[in-house]
N, C-alpha and C positions, 0 to 999 in steps of 0.2 A: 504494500500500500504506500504509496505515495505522497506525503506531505508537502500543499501548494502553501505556503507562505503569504500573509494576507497586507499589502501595504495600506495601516488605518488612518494614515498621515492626513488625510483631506477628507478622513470620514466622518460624523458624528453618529454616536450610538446613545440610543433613549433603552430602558428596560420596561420592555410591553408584557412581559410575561413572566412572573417572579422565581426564582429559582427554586426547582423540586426535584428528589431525586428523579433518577431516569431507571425505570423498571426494564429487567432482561423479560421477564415475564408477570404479563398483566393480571391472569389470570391467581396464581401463585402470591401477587407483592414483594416477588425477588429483585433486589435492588443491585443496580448495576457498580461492579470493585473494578476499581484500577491493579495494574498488576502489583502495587504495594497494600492491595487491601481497602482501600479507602472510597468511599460511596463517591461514584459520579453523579452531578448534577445538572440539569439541564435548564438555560435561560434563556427566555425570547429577547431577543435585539430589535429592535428596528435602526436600520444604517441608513443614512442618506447621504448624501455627495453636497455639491456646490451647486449643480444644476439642479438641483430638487428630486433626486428620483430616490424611493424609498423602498429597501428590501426588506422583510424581515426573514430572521434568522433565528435558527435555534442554537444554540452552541452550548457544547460540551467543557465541560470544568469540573477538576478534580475540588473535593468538597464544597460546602454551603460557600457561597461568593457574598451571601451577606448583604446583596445588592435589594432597592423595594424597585416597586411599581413605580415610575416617573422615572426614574435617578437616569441623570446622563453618568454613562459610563464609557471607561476605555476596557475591550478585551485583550489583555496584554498577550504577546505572542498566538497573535489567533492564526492559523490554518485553515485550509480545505482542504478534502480527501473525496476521491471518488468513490463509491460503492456501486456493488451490483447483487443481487442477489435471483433467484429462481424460485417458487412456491407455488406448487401446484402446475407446475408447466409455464406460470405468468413470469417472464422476467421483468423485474424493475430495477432501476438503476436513478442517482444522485449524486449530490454531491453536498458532503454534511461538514458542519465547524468545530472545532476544538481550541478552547486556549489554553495557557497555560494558568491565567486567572481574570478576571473579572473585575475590574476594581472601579469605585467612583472618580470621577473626571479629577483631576489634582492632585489624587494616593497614586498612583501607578507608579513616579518615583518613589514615594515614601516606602511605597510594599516594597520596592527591589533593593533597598538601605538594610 
């Protein structure tokens, strides 16, 4: 798998969707470990550019980011990876985010201190 490197230099990022774990099985309530053990979490982004155009995003962060509803945020070392997967004969295929963390707009040096 291949890790795309996200440049967020002329981005902004609002938190639309507050961080909850990310379940392997919904069925079950098995929560999704990083390979050090520790619950992955998943947060809604919304990014917009300078020209106005707005994606949302869900993005991947190893434990609670701590982040609410409203907060502008930076996703520190965020990523894209492609997936593919097959179920039932359907193939479907993506392209999902991960950071390294999640911080509000002005911590992002202070976390890396």
């Amino acid at each position: 798998m291949r890790n795309m490197p996200i440049d967020t230099t002329n981005l902004a990022f609002v938190c639309v969707s507050p961080p909850r774990p990310k379940l392997v099985n919904q069925e079950t309530g098995e929560i999704k470990m990083d390979k050090n053990g520790d619950a992955v979490y998943q947060v809604g982004l919304s990014c917009s550019n300078a020209e106005g155009r707005v994606d949302l995003l869900t993005v991947q962060v190893t434990g609670d980011p701590g982040v609410t509803l409203g907060q502008v945020v930076t996703p520190v070392g965020l990523v894209g990876f492609f997936w593919e997967q097959t179920i039932n004969g359907e193939r479907r295929s993506g392209v999902s985010f991960r950071a390294e963390r999640v911080v509000p707009v002005g911590a992002e040096n202070a976390a890396a201190a």
